[in-house]
PAPA-143737 format. One record per atom (N, C-alpha, C): z, y, x; residue in three letters; atom name. Coordinates in steps of 0.02 Angstrom, whole numbers. Atoms other than C-alpha are relative to their C-alpha. Layout:
(pt (Z Y X) ALA CA) ...
This chain:
(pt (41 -29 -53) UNK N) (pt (1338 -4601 -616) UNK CA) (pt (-49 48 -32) UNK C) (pt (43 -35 7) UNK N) (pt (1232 -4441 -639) UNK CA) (pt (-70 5 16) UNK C) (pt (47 12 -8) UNK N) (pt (1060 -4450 -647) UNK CA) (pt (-34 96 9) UNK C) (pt (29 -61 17) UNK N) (pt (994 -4258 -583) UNK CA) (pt (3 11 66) UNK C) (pt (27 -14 -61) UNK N) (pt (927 -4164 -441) UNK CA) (pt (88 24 45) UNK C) (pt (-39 -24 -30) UNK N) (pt (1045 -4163 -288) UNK CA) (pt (6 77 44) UNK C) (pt (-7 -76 -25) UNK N) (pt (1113 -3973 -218) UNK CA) (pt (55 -13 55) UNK C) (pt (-37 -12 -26) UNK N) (pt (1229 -4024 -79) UNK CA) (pt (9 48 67) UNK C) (pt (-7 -78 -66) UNK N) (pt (1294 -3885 80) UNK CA) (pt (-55 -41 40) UNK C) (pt (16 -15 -61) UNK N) (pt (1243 -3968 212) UNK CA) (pt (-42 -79 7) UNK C) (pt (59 64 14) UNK N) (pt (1069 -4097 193) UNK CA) (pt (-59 -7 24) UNK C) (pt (69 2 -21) UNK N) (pt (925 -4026 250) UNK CA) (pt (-8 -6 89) UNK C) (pt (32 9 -86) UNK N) (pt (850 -4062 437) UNK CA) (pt (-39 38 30) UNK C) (pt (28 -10 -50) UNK N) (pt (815 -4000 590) UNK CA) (pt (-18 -15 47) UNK C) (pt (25 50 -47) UNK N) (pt (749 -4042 744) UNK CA) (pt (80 -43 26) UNK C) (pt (-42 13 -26) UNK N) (pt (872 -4169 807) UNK CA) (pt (66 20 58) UNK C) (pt (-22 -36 -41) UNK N) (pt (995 -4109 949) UNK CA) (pt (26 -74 50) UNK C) (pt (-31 38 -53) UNK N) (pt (1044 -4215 1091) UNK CA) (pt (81 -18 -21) UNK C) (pt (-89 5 28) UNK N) (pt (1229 -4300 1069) UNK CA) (pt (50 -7 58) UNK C) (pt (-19 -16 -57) UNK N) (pt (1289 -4339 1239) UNK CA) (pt (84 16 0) UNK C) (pt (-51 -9 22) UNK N) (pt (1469 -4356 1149) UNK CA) (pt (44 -76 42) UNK C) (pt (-43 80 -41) UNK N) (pt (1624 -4479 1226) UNK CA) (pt (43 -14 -74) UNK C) (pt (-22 12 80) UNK N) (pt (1715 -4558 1095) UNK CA) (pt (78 -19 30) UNK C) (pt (-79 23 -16) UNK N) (pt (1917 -4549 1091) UNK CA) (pt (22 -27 -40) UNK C) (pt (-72 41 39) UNK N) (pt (2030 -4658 1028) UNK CA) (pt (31 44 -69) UNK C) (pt (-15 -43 51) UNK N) (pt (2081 -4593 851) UNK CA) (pt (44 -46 -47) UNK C) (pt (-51 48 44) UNK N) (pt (2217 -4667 728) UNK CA) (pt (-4 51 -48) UNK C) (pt (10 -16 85) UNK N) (pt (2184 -4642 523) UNK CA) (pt (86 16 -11) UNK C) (pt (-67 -7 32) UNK N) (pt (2348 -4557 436) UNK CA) (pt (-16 -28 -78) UNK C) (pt (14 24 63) UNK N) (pt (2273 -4627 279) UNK CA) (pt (47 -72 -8) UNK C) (pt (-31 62 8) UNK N) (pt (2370 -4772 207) UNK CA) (pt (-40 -49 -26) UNK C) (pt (38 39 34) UNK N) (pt (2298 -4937 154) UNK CA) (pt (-34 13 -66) UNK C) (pt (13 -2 45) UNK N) (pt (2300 -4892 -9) UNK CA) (pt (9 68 -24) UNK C) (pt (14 -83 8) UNK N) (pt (2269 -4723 -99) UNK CA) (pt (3 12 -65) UNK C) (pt (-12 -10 78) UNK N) (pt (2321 -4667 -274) UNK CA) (pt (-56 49 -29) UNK C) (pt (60 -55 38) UNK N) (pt (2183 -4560 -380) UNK CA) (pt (41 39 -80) UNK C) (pt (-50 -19 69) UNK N) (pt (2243 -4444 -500) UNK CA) (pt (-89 36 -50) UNK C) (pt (40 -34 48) UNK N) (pt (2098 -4394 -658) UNK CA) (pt (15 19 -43) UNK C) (pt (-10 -60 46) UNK N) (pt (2112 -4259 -775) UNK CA) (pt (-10 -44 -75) UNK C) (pt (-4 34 52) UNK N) (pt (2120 -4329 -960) UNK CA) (pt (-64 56 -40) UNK C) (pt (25 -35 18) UNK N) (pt (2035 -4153 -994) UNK CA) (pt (-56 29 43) UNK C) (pt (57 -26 -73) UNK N) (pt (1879 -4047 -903) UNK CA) (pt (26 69 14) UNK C) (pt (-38 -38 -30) UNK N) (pt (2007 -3929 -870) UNK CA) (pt (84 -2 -2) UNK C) (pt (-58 15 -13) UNK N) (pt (2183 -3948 -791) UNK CA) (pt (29 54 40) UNK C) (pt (-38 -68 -38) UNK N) (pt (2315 -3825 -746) UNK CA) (pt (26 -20 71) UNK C) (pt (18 9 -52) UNK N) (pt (2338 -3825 -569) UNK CA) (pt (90 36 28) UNK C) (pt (-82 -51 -43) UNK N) (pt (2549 -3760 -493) UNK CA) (pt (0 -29 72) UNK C) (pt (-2 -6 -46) UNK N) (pt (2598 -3711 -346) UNK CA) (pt (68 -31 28) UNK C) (pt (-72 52 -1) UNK N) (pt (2770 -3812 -340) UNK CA) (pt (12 -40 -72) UNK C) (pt (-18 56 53) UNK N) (pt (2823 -3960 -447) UNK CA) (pt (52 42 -45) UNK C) (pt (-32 -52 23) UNK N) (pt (2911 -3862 -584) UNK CA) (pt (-2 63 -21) UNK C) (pt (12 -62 37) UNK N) (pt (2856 -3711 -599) UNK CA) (pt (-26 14 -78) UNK C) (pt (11 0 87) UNK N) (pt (2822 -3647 -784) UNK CA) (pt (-73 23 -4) UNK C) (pt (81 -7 28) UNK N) (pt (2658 -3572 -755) UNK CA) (pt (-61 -14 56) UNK C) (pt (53 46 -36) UNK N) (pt (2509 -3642 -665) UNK CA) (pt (-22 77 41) UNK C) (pt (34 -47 -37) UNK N) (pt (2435 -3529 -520) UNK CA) (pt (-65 18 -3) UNK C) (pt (72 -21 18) UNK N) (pt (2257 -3554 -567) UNK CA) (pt (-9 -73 -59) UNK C) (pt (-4 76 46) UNK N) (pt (2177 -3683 -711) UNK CA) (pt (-90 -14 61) UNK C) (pt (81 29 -41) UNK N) (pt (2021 -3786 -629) UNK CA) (pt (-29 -18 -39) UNK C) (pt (53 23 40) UNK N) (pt (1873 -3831 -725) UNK CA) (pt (-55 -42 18) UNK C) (pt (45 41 -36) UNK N) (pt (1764 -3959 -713) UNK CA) (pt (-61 34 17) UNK C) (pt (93 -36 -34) UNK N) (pt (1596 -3851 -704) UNK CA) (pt (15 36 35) UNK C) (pt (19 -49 -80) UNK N) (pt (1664 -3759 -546) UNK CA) (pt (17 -53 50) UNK C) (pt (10 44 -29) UNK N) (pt (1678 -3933 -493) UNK CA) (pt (-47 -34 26) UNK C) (pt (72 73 24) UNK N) (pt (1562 -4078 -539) UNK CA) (pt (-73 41 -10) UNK C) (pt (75 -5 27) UNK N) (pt (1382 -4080 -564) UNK CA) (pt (-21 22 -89) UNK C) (pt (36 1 34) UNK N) (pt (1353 -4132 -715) UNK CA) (pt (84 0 -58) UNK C) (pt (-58 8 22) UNK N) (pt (1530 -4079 -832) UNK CA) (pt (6 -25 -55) UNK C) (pt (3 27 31) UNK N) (pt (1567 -4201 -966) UNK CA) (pt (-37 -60 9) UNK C) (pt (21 56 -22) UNK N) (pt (1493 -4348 -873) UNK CA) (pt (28 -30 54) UNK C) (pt (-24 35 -50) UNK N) (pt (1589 -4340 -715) UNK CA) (pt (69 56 -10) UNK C) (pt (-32 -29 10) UNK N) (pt (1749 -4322 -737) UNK CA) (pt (53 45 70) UNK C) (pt (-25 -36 -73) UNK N) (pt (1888 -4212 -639) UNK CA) (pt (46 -56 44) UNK C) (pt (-31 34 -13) UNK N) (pt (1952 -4318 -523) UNK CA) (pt (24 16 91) UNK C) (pt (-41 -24 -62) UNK N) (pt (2094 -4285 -352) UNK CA) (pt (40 -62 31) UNK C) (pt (-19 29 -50) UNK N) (pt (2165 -4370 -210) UNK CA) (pt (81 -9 -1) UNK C) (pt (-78 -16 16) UNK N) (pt (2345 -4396 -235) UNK CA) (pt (32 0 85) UNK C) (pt (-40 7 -68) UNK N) (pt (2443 -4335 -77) UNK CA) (pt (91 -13 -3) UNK C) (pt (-88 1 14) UNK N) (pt (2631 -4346 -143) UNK CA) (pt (19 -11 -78) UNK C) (pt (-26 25 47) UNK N) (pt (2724 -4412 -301) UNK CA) (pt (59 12 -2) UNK C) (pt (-86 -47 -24) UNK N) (pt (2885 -4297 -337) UNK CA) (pt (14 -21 -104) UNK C) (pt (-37 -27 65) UNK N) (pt (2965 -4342 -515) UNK CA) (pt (-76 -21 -61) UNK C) (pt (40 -22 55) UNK N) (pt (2843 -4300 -670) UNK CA) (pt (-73 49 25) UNK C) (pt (45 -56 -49) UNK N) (pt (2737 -4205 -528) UNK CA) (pt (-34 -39 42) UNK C) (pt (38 33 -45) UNK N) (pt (2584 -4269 -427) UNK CA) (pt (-39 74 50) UNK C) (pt (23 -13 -43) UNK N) (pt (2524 -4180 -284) UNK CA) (pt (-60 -32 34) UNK C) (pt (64 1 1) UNK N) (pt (2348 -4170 -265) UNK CA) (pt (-44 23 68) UNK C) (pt (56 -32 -47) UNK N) (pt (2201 -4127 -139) UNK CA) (pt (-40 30 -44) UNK C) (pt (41 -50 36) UNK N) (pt (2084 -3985 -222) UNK CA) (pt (-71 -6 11) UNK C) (pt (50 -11 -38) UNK N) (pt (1922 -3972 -212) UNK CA) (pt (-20 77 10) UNK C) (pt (17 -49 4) UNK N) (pt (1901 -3807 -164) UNK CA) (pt (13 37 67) UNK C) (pt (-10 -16 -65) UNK N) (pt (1900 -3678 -26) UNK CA) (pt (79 21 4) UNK C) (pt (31 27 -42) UNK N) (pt (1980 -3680 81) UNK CA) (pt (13 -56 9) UNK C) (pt (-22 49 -9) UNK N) (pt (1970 -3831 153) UNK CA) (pt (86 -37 27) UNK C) (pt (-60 17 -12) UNK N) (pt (2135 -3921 124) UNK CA) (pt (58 11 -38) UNK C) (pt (-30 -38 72) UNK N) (pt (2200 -3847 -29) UNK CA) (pt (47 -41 -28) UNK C) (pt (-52 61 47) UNK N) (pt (2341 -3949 -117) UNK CA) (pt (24 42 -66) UNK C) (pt (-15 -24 71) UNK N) (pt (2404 -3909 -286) UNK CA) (pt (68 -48 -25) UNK C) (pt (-35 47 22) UNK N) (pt (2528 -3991 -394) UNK CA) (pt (-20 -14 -77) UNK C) (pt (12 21 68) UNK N) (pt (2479 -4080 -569) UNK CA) (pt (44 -17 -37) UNK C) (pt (-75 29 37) UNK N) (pt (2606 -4129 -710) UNK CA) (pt (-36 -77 -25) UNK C) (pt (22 91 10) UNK N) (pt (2593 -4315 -728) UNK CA) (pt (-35 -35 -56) UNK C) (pt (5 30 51) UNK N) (pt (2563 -4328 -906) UNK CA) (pt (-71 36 6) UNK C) (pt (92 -29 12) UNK N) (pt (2380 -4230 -867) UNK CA) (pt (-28 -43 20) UNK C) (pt (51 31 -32) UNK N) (pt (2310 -4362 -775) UNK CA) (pt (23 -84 -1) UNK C) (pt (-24 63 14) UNK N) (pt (2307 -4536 -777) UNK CA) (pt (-1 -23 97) UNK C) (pt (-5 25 -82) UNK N) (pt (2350 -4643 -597) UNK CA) (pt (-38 -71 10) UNK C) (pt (10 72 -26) UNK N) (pt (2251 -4783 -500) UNK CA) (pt (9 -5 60) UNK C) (pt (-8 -10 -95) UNK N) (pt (2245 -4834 -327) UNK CA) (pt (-64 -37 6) UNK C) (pt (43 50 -36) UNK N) (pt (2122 -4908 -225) UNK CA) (pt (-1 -7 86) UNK C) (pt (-9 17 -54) UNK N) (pt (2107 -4994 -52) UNK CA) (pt (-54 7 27) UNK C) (pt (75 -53 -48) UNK N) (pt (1934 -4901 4) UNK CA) (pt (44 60 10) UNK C) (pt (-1 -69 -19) UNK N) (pt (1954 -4773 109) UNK CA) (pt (-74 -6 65) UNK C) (pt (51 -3 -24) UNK N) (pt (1797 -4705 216) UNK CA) (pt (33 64 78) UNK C) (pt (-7 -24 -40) UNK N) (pt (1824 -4647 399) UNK CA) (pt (-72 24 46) UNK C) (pt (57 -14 -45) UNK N) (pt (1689 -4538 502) UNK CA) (pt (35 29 49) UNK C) (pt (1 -51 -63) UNK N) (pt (1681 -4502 683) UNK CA) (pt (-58 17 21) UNK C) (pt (61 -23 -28) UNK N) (pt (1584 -4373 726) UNK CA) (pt (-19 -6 46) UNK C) (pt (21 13 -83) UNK N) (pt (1574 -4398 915) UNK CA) (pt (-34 -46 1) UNK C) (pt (39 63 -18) UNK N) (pt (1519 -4562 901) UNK CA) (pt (-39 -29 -58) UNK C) (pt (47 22 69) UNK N) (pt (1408 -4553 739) UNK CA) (pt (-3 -32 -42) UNK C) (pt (-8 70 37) UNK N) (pt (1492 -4685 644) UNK CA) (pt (37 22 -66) UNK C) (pt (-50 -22 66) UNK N) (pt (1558 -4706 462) UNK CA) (pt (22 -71 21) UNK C) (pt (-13 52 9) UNK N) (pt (1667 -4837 445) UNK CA) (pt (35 -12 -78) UNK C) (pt (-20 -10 85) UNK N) (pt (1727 -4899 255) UNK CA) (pt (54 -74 13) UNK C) (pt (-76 53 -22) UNK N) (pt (1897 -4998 254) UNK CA) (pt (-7 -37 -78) UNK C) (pt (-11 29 52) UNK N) (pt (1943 -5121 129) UNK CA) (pt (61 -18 -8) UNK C) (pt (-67 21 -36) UNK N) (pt (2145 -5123 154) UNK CA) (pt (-16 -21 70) UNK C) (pt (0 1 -83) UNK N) (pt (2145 -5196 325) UNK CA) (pt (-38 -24 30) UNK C) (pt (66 7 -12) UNK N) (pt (1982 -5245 347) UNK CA) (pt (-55 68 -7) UNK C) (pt (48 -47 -18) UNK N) (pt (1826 -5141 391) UNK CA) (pt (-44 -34 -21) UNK C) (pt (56 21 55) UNK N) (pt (1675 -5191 268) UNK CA) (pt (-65 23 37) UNK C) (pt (24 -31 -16) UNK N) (pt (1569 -5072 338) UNK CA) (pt (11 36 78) UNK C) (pt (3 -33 -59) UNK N) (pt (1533 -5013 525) UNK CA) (pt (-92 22 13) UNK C) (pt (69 -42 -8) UNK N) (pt (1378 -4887 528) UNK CA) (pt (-15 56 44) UNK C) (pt (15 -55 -9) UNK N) (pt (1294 -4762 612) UNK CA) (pt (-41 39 -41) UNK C) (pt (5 -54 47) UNK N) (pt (1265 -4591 524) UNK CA) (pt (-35 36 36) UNK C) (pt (20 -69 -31) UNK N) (pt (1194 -4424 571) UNK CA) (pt (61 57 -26) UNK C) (pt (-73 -65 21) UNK N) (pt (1318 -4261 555) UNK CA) (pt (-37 63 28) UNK C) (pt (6 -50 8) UNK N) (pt (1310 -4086 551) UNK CA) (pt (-26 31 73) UNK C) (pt (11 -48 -29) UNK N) (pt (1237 -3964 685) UNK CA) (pt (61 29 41) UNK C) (pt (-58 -35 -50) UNK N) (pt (1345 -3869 833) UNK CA) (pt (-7 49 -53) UNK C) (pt (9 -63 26) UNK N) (pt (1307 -3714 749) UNK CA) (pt (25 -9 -90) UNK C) (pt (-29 12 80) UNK N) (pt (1333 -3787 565) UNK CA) (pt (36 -68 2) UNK C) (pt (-41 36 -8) UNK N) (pt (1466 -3917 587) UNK CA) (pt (32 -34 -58) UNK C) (pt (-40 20 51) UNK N) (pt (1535 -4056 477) UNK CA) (pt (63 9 12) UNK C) (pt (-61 6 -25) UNK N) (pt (1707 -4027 465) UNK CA) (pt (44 -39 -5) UNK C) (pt (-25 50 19) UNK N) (pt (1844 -4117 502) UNK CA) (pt (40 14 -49) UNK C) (pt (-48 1 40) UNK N) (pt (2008 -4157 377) UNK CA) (pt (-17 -59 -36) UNK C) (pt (-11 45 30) UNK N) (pt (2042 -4268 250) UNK CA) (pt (-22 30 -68) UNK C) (pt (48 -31 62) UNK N) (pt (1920 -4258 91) UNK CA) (pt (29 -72 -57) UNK C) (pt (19 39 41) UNK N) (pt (1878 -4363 -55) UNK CA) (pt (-50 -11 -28) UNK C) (pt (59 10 54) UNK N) (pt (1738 -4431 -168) UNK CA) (pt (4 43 -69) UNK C) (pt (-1 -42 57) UNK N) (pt (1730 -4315 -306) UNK CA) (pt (-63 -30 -64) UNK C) (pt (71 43 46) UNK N) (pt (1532 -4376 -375) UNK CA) (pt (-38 -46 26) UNK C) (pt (45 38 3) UNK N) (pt (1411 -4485 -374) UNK CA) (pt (-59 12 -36) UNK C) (pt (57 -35 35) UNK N) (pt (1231 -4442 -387) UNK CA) (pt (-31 -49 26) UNK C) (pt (56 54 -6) UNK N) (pt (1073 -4526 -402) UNK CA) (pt (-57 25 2) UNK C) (pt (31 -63 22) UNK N) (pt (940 -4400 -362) UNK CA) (pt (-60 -40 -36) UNK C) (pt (63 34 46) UNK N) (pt (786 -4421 -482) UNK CA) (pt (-45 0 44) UNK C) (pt (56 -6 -59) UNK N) (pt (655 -4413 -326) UNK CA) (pt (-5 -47 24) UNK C) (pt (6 53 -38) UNK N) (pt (640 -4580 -253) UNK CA) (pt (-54 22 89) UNK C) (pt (16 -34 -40) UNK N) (pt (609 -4540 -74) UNK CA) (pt (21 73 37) UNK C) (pt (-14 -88 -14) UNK N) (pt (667 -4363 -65) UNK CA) (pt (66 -20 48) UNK C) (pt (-22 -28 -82) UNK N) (pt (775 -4289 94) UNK CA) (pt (72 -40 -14) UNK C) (pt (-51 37 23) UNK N) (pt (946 -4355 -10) UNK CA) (pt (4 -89 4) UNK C) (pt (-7 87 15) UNK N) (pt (896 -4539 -17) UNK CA) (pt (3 -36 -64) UNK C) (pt (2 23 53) UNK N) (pt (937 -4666 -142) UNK CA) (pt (73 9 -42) UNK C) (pt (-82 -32 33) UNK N) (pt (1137 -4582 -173) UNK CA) (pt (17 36 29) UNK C) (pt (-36 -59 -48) UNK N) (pt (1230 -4454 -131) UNK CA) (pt (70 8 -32) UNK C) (pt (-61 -14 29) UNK N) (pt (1414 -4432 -154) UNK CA) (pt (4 54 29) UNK C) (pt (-20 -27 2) UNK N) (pt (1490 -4278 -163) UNK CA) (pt (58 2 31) UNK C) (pt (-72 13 -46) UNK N) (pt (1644 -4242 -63) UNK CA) (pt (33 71 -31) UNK C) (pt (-45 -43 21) UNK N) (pt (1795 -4125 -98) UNK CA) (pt (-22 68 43) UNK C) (pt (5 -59 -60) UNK N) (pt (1755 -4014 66) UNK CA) (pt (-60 52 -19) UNK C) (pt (63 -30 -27) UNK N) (pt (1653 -3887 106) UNK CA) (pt (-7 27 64) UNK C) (pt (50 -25 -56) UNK N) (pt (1524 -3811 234) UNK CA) (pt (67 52 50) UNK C) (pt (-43 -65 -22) UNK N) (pt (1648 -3698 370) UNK CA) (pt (-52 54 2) UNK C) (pt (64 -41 -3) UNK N) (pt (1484 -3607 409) UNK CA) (pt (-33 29 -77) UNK C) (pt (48 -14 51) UNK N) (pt (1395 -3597 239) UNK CA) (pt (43 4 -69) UNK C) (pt (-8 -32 58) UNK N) (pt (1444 -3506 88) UNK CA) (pt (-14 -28 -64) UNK C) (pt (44 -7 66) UNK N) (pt (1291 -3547 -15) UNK CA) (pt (-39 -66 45) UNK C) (pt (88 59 -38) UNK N) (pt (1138 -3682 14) UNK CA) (pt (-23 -31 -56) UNK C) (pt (9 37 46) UNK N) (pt (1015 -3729 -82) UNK CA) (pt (-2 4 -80) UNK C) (pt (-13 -4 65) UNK N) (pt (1071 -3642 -226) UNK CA) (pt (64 -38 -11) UNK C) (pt (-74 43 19) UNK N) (pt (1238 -3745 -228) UNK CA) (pt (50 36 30) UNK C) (pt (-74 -47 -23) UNK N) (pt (1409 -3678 -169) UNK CA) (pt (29 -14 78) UNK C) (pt (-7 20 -67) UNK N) (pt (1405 -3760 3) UNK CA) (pt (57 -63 22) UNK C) (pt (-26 50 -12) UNK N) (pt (1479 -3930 -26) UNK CA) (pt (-4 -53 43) UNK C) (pt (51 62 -34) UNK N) (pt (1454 -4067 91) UNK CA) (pt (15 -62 -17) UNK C) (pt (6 83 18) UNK N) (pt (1430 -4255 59) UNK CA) (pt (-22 -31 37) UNK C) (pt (13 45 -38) UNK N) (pt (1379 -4422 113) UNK CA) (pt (-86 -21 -38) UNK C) (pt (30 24 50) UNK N) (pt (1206 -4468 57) UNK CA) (pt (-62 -41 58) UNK C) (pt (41 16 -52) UNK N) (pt (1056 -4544 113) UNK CA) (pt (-55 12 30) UNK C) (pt (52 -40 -56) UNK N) (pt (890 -4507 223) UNK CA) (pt (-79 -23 -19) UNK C) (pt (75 7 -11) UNK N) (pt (700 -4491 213) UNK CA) (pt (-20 -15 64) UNK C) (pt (36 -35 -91) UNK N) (pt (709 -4464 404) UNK CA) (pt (57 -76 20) UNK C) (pt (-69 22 -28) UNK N) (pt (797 -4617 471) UNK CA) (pt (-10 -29 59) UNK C) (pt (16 -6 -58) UNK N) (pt (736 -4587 636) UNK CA) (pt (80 41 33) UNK C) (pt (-46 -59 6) UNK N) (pt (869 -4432 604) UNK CA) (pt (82 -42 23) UNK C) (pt (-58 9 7) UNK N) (pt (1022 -4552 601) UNK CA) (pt (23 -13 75) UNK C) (pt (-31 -9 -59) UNK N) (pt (1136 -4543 754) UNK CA) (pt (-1 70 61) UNK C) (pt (26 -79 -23) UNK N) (pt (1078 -4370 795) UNK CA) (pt (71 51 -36) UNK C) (pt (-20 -100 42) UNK N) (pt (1179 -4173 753) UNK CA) (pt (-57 3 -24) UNK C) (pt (48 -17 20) UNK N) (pt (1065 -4151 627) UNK CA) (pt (-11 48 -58) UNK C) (pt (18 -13 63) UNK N) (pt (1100 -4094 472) UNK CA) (pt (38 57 -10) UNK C) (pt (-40 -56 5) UNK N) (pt (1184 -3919 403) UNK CA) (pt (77 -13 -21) UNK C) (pt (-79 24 23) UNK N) (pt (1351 -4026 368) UNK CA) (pt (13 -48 -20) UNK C) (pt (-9 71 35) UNK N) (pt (1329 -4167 263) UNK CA) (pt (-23 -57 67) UNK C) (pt (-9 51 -32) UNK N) (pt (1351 -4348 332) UNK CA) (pt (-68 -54 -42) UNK C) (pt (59 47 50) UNK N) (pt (1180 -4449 305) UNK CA) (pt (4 -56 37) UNK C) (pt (-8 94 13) UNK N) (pt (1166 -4641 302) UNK CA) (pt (-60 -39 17) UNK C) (pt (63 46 6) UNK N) (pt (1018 -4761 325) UNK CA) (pt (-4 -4 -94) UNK C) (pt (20 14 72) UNK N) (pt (962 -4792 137) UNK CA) (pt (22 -55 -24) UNK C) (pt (-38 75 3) UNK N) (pt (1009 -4970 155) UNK CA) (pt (70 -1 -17) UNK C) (pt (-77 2 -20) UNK N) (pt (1193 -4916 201) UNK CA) (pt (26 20 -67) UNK C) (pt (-29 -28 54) UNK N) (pt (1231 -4790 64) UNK CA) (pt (-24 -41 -72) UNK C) (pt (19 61 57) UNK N) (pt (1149 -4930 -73) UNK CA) (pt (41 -31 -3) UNK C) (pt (-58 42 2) UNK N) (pt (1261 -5041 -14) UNK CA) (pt (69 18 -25) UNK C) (pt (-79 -28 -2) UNK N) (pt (1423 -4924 -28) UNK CA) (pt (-11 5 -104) UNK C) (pt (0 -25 67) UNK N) (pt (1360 -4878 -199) UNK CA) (pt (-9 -47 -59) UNK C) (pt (29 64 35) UNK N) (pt (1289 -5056 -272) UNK CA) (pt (55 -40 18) UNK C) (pt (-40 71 -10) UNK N) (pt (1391 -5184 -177) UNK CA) (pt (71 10 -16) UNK C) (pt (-97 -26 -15) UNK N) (pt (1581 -5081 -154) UNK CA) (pt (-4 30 -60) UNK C) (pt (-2 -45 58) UNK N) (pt (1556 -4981 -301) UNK CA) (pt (67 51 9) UNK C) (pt (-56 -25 3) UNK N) (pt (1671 -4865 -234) UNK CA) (pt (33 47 -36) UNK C) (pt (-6 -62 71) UNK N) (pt (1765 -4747 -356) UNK CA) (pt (-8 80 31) UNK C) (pt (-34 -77 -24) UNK N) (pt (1810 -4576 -368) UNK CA) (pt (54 15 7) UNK C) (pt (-55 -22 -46) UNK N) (pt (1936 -4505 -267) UNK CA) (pt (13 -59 40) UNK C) (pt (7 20 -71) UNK N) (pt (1892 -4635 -129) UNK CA) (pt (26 62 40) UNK C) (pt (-32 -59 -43) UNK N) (pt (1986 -4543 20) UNK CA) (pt (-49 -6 43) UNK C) (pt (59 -28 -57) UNK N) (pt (1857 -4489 158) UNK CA) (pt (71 37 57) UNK C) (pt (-18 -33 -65) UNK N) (pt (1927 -4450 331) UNK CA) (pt (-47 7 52) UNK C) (pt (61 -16 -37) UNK N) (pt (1804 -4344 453) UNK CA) (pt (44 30 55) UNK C) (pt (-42 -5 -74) UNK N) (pt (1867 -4357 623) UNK CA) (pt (-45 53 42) UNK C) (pt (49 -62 -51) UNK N) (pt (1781 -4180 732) UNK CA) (pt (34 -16 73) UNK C) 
């Protein structure tokens, strides 16, 4: 876990907004369980089909991570072809897949996965076929919108401020801001973290990111210890 000031897209507050949302029926494509694929190196070549001879772009951890050489690179495994893993990216745009060669990364799985609906302000955090966790959150702004898709945990931060707008953690997510470019000085990532304001939670409040009670995100981070490349699904 990184110990340094958090920069995520979408964190800071505004006046609340009315929610006045109905909540539909929604079914997870996530599977119980979820494979993680991490880089052995802080940079991994990145192809655009299983097979190909030369990589379409290489990724690096410092246009990743925070803090590079402490957190390493780590992806969502969407498919398993051969000597070839098929990945989720973190990068724009949202939804990016790639393909990795097997021997770059090492494989785990885990049976966390983290579901938000935005309509109805809730995170929920699975444990295989149990639900550990049933919370309400705050989410992004009409105008600056969390988005939906299917993300991952990428970091884990711990901002040095006790008190400050982030809370007592903040994970990092694969996605970013549809609205925001830049914020903050950061690249317009959004995450899950937690709140100074937790009047704020159950409100459109924030420029994208998904905030927590302080209590909640402690718990996810102390009790579940959940890894990286936890899968995140954000239901819009």
């Amino acid at each position: 876990m990184a110990l340094l000031t958090v920069v995520l897209a979408g964190c800071s507050s505004a006046e609340p907004e009315p929610t006045g949302h109905d909540t539909a029926p929604v079914t997870s494509e996530l599977p119980a369980e979820s494979w993680i694929a991490t880089a052995g190196e802080e940079r991994v070549e990145v192809f655009a089909s299983p097979g190909d001879s030369e990589p379409g772009t290489v990724l690096a951890a410092e246009d990743v991570v925070s803090v590079p050489g402490q957190i390493p690179l780590t992806f969502l495994v969407a498919e398993q072809q051969d000597d070839w893993v098929q990945v989720h990216l973190p990068v724009r745009p949202n939804g990016t897949t790639g393909w990795l060669r097997a021997e770059d990364v090492s494989l785990t799985s885990t049976e966390f996965r983290i579901e938000v609906h935005l309509d109805d302000h809730r995170l929920l955090l699975h444990h295989g076929d149990a639900v550990v966790m049933n919370v309400k959150v705050a989410v992004g702004r009409e105008d600056v919108p969390t988005p939906g898709g299917v993300y991952y945990i990428k970091e884990l931060l711990q901002p040095p401020q006790a008190g400050g707008p982030y809370g007592a953690y903040a994970y990092g997510l694969s996605g970013y801001s549809p609205v925001l470019e830049s914020f903050a000085g950061g690249d317009g990532v959004i995450g899950i973290h937690g709140t100074n304001e937790p009047e704020s939670i159950g409100t459109d409040v924030s420029h994208g990111c998904i905030r927590m009670l302080d209590e909640d995100v402690t718990r996810m981070a102390e009790e579940f210890g959940l890894p990286l490349g936890t899968p995140v699904e954000i239901f819009a």
